[in-house]
C-alpha positions as CSV (number, residue, x, y, z in Angstrom):
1,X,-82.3,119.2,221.7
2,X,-78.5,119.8,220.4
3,X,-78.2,121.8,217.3
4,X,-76.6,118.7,215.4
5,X,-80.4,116.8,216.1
6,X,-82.6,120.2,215.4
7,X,-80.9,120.1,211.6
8,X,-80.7,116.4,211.3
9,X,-84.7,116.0,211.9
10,X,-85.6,118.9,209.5
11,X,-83.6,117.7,206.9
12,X,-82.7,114.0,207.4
13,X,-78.7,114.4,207.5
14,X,-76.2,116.0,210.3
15,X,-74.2,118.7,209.4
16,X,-72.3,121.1,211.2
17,X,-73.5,123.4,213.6
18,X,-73.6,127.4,212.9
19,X,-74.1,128.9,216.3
20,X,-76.9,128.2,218.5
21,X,-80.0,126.3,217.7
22,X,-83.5,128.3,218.4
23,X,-85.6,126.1,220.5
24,X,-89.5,125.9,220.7
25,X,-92.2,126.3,219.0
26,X,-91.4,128.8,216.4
27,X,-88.0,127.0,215.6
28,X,-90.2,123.8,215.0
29,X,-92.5,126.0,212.8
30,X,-89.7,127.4,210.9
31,X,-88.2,123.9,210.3
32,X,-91.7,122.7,209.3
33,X,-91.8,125.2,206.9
34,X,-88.4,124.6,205.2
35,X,-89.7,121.2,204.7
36,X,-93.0,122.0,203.4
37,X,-91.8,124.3,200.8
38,X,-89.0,122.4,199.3
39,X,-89.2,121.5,195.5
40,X,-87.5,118.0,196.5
41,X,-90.0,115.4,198.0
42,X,-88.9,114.2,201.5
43,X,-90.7,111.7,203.2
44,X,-89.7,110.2,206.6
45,X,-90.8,106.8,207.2
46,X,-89.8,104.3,210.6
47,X,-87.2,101.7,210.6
48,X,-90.5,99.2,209.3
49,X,-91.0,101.2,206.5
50,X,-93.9,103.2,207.4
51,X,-94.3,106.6,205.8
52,X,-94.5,109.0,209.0
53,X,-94.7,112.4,207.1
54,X,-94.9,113.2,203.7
55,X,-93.8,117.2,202.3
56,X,-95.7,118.9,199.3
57,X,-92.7,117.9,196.9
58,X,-93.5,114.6,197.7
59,X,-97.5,115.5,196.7
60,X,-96.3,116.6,193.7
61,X,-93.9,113.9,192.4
62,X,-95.2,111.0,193.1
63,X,-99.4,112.3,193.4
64,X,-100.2,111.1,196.7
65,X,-101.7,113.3,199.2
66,X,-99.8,113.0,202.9
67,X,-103.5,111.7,204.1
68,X,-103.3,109.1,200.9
69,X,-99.8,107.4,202.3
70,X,-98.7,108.4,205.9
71,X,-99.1,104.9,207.7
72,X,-98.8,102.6,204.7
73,X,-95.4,100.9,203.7
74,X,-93.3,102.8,201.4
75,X,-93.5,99.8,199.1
76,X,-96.3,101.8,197.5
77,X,-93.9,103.9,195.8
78,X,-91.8,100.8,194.6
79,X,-91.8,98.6,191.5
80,X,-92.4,95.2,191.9
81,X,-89.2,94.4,190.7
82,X,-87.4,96.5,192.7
83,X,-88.8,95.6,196.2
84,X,-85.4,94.1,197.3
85,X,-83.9,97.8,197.3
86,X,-86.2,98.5,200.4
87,X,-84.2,95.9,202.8
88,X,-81.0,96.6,201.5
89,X,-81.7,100.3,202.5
90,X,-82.7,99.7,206.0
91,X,-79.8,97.5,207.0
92,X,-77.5,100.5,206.0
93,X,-79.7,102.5,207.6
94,X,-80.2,100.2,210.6
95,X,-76.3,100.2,211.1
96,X,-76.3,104.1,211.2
97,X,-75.0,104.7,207.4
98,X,-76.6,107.6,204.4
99,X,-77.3,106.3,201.1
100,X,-76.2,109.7,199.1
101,X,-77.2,110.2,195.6
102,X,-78.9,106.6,194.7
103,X,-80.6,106.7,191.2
104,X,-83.3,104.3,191.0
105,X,-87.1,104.1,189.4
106,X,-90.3,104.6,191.5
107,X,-93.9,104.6,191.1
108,X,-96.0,107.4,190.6
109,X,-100.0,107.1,192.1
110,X,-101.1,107.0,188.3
111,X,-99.3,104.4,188.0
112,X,-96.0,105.7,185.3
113,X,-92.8,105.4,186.6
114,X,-90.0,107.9,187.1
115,X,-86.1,108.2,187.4
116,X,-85.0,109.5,190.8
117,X,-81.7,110.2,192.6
118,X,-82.4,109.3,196.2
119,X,-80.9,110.6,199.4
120,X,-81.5,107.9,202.8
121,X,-80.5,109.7,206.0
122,X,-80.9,107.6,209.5
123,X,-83.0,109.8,211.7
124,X,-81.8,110.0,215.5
125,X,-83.7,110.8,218.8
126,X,-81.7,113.1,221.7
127,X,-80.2,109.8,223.0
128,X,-78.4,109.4,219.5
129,X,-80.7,106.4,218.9
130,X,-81.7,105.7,215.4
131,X,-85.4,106.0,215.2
132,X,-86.0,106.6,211.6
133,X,-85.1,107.8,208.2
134,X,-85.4,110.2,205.9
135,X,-85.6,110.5,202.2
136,X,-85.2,113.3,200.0
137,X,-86.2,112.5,196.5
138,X,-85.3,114.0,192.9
139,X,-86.8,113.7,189.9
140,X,-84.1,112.9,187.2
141,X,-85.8,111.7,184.2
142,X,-85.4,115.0,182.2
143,X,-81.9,114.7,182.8
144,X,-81.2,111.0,181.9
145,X,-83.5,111.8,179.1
146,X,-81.0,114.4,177.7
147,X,-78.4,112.3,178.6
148,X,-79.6,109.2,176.2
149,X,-80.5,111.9,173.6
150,X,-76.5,113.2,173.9
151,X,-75.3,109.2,174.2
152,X,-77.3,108.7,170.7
153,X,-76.0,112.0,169.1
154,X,-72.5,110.6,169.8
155,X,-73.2,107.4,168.4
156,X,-74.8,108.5,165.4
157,X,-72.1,111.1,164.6
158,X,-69.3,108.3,165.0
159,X,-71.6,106.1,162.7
160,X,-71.9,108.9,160.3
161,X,-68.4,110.1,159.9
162,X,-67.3,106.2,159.5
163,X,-69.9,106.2,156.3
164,X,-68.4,109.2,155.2
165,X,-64.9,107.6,154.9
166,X,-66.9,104.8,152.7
167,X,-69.3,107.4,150.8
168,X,-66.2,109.5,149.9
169,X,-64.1,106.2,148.7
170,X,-67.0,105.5,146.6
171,X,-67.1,108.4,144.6
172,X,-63.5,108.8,143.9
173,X,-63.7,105.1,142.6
174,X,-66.7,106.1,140.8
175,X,-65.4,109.4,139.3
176,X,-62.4,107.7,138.5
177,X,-63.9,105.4,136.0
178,X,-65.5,107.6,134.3
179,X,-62.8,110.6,134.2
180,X,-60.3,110.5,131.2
181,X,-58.3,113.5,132.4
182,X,-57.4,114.9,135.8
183,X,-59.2,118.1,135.4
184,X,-62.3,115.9,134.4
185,X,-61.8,113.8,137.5
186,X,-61.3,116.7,140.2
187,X,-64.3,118.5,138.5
188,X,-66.2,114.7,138.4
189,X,-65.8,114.5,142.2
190,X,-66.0,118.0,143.2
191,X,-69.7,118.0,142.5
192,X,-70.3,114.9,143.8
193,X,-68.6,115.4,147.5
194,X,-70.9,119.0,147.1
195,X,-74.0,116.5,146.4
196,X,-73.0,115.1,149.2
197,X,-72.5,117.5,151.8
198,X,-76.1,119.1,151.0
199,X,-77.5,115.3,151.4
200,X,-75.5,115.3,154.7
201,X,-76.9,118.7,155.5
202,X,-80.8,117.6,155.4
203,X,-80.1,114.0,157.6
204,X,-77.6,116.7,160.3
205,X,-80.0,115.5,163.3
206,X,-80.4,119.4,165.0
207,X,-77.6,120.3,167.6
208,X,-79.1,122.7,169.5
209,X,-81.5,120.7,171.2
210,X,-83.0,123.6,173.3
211,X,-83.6,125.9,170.2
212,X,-86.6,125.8,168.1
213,X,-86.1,124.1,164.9
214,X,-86.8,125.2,161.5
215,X,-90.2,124.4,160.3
216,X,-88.5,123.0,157.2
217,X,-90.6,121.0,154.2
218,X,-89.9,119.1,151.3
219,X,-91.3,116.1,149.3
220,X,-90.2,112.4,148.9
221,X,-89.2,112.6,146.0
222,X,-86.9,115.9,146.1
223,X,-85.5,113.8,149.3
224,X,-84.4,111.0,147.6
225,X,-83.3,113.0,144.6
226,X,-81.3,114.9,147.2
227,X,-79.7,111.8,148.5
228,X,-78.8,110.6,145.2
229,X,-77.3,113.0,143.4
230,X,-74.2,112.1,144.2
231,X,-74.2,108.8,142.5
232,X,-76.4,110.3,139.4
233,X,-74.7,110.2,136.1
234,X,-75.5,112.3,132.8
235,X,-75.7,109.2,130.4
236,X,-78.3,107.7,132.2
237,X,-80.6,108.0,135.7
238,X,-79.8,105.6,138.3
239,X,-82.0,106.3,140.7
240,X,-86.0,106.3,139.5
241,X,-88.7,107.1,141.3
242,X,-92.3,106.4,140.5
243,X,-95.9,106.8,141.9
244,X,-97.2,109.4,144.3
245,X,-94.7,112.3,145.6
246,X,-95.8,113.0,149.2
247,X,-95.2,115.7,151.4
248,X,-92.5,115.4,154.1
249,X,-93.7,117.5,157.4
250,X,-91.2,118.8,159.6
251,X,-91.5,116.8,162.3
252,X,-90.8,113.1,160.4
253,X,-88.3,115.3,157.7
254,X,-84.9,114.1,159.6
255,X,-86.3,110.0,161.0
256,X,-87.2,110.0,157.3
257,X,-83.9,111.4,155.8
258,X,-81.8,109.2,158.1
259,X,-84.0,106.1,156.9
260,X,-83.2,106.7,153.5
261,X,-79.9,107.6,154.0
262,X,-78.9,104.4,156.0
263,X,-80.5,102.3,152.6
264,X,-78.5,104.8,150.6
265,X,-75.5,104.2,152.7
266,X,-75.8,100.3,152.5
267,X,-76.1,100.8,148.7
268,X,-73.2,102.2,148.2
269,X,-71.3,99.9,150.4
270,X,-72.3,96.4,149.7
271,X,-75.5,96.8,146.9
272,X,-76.4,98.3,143.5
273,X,-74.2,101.2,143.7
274,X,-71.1,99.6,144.3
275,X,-71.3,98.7,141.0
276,X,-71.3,100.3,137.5
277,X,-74.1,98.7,136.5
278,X,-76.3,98.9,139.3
279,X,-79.5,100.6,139.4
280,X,-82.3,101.8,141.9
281,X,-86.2,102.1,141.7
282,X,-88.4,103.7,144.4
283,X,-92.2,103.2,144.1
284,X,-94.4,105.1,146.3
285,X,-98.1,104.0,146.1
286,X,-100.7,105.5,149.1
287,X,-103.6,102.7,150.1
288,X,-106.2,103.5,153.0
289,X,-104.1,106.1,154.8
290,X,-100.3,103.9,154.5
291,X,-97.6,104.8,152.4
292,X,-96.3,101.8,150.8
293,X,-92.7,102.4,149.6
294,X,-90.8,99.8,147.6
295,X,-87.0,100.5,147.4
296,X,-85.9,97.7,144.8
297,X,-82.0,97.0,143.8
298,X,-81.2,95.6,140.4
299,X,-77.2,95.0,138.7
300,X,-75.0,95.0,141.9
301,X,-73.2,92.1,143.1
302,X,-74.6,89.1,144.5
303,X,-76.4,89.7,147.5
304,X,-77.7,87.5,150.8
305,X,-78.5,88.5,154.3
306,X,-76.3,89.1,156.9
307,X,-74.9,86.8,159.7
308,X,-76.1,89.2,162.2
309,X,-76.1,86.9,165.5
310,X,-77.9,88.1,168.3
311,X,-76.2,91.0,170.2
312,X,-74.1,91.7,167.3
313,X,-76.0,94.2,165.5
314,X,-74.0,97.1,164.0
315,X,-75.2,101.0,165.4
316,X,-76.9,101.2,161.7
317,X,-79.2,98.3,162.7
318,X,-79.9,99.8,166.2
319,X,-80.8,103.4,164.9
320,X,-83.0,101.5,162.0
321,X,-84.9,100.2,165.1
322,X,-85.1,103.7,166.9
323,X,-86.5,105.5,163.3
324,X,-89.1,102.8,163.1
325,X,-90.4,103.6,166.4
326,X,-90.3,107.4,165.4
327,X,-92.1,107.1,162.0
328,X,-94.4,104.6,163.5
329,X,-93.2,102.0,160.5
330,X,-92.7,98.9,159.4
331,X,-89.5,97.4,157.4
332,X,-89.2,94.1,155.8
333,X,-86.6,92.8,153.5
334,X,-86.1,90.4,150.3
335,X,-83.2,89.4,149.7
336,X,-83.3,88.6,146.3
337,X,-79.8,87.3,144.1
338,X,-80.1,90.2,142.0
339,X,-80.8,92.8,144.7
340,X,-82.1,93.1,147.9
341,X,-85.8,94.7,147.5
342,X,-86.8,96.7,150.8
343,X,-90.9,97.1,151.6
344,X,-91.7,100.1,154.1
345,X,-95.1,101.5,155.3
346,X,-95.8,104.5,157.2
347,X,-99.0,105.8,157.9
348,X,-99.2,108.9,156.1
349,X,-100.7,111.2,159.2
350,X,-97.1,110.6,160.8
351,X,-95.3,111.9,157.3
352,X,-97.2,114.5,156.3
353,X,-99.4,115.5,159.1
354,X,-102.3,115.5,157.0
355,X,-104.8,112.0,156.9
356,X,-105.7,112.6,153.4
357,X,-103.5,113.7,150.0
C-alpha cells in the first residue's frame, strides 16, 4: 500500500506524504484507532450508499450503534426532503471529486434533526480505483444557533437606534410646547432623554451572551411606569394603569420589556402620544392562571391598520412574532377611530414563574 492510500483510507482524503508509511498490522491498528477516537463522526459507505463502517463519533451524533446501521442505506440519516443530496453526492464522488465543508440537516435515531458541515472524500483501492467514500461529519447547530442569535442582535440594535432618532424627535417636539424659556426647555428634555435612557437600559437585550445574567426583578407596573416616564407630565398622568401588579421574573423581564417597548414605540410614532391630547390605560386583570392585559389608546389622531402586504412586514413586526413565541402569548388588535386598543395574554407561570399570585 503507498503512503498516499494508507492516509486516504484512515481518513477519507489524500494528503501529502511525511516519510514512510508503517505497514501491517499494528499500522492498521493504529489507524483504526485514530478513527475510533475522533470527536467528528466518519462513516464510510460504498458507491450504493451502504454504510460499511461507522466510528464512535458517529454513535454519538446521530445515536445509532455501528451494529444498528452498517449495511443499510445512508438514507437513514437523511430527511425526506433532502434525499436528492444523496445522488448528487455520488456523481461527484463517482467522477473522483471531495465535497469540502457542505452544511446540510440530518436525522438523528430519535428522530430531531441537526445542522452539520459535511466532508465527502472518494475512497480508492491500490489500483487507484474508486471503491468508496468517506464522510466526516460536524455537528454545527450550536454554532448557527449563535450565529442567528448575533444576526437578531444586529437587527434589533439597527431597529432600536432608528426608534431612537424618532423617540428623541418626540420629546424635543414635546418639550417644546410646553417650554416658555430655553432654560425651561433644555431642563424639560434633559429629564426626559434621562427617562429614556434608563427605559432603554431595562429593554438592552444582554451582550455578553456567555456570562451569567443578573437575576434582576421588577413588577408590571414599575415596568410600564419605567417606560413612560418620558412622556409623563406634572399637570396630569398620561399613562394609567389599573388592576393587578404582577411580578416580572427574570427570565420573561427583557421579551416583556421589549413587548411594551415596541407598543410604546408605535405610540409615540403614529398613536396617542403623538399628540397633546393623547392618553394611555393599561388594565391588568389575572383569570384561571392567564394574564389578560389591555393596552387601550384614547385622543391621538385617527387611526386604521396598516397596509402591511405579505413579505413586507417591518423588523418591529418580525421581533413581535419572535417575543410571542418567547412569552408563550397571544396579541390581537382593535383598531378602533379613536385609538387602537391592544388585548395580550400570557400565562402567568411564564411571567412570574410562580402558578399562583
Amino acid at each position: 500500500m503507498s503512503s498516499d492510500s494508507c492516509v486516504e483510507a484512515s481518513r477519507g482524503e489524500a494528503v501529502p506524504p511525511v516519510g514512510d508509511c508503517p505497514e501491517g498490522p499494528d499500522a492498521g491498528a493504529l489507524l483504526a484507532a485514530i478513527v475510533e477516537s475522533s470527536d467528528d463522526a466518519i462513516v464510510s459507505k460504498s458507491l450504493q450508499g451502504i454504510i460499511t463502517s461507522w466510528n464512535q463519533g458517529a454513535q454519538r451524533l446521530f445515536g445509532y450503534s455501528a451494529d444498528e446501521v452498517i449495511g443499510k442505506p445512508v438514507t437513514i440519516l437523511i430527511p425526506t426532503d433532502r434525499l436528492d443530496e444523496e445522488p448528487a453526492i455520488l456523481a461527484r464522488l463517482q467522477a473522483g471529486e471531495r465535497v469540502d465543508h457542505f452544511e446540510t440537516i440530518r436525522r438523528r435515531k430519535d428522530g430531531t434533526l441537526l445542522d452539520i458541515s459535511l466532508t465527502v472524500s472518494p475512497i480508492r483501492n491500490t489500483q487507484g480505483k474508486i471503491v468508496g467514500a468517506s464522510k466526516i461529519a460536524r455537528d454545527v447547530t450550536e454554532r448557527k444557533r449563535h450565529a442567528e442569535q448575533q444576526s437578531l442582535l444586529l437587527r434589533e440594535m439597527h431597529h432600536r437606534v432608528k426608534n431612537l432618532f424618532a423617540l428623541a424627535g418626540g420629546l424635543v417636539t414635546l418639550a417644546a410646547k410646553n417650554a416658555e424659556t430655553p432654560s425651561e426647555l433644555a431642563h424639560g428634555l434633559r429629564e426626559r432623554l434621562n427617562a429614556l435612557a434608563r427605559a432603554h437600559e431595562i429593554t438592552l437585550p444582554n451582550l455578553q451572551m456567555d456570562s451569567v445574567p443578573a437575576q434582576h426583578t421588577t413588577t408590571l407596573f414599575r415596568l410600564l411606569q419605567t417606560l413612560t416616564a418620558p412622556y409623563q407630565e406634572d399637570a396630569r398622568p398620561r399613562c394609567v394603569m389599573s388592576g393587578l401588579d404582577v411580578e416580572i421574573s427574570a427570565g420573561s423581564l427583557t421579551s416583556l420589556s421589549l413587548l411594551l417597548h415596541e407598543f410604546m414605540t408605535n405610540a409615540v410614532k403614529y398613536g396617542a402620544f403623538s399628540a397633546d391630547t393623547g392618553d394611555i390605560s393599561v388594565e391588568s386583570e389575572l383569570h384561571s392562571g392567564t394574564l389578560h392585559l389591555t393596552w387601550r389608546e384614547s385622543g391621538g389622531p385617527p387611526v386604521s391598520p396598516p397596509d402591511a402586504e405579505l413579505g413586507t412586514l417591518g423588523f418591529g413586526s418580525r421581533l413581535e412574532t419572535v417575543l410571542r413565541t418567547n412569552l408563550k402569548c397571544q396579541i390581537m388588535r382593535e383598531w378602533r377611530r379613536e385609538g387602537i386598543v391592544i388585548r395580550a395574554l400570557f400565562p402567568i407561570a411564564v411571567i412570574n414563574d410562580i402558578n399562583t399570585i
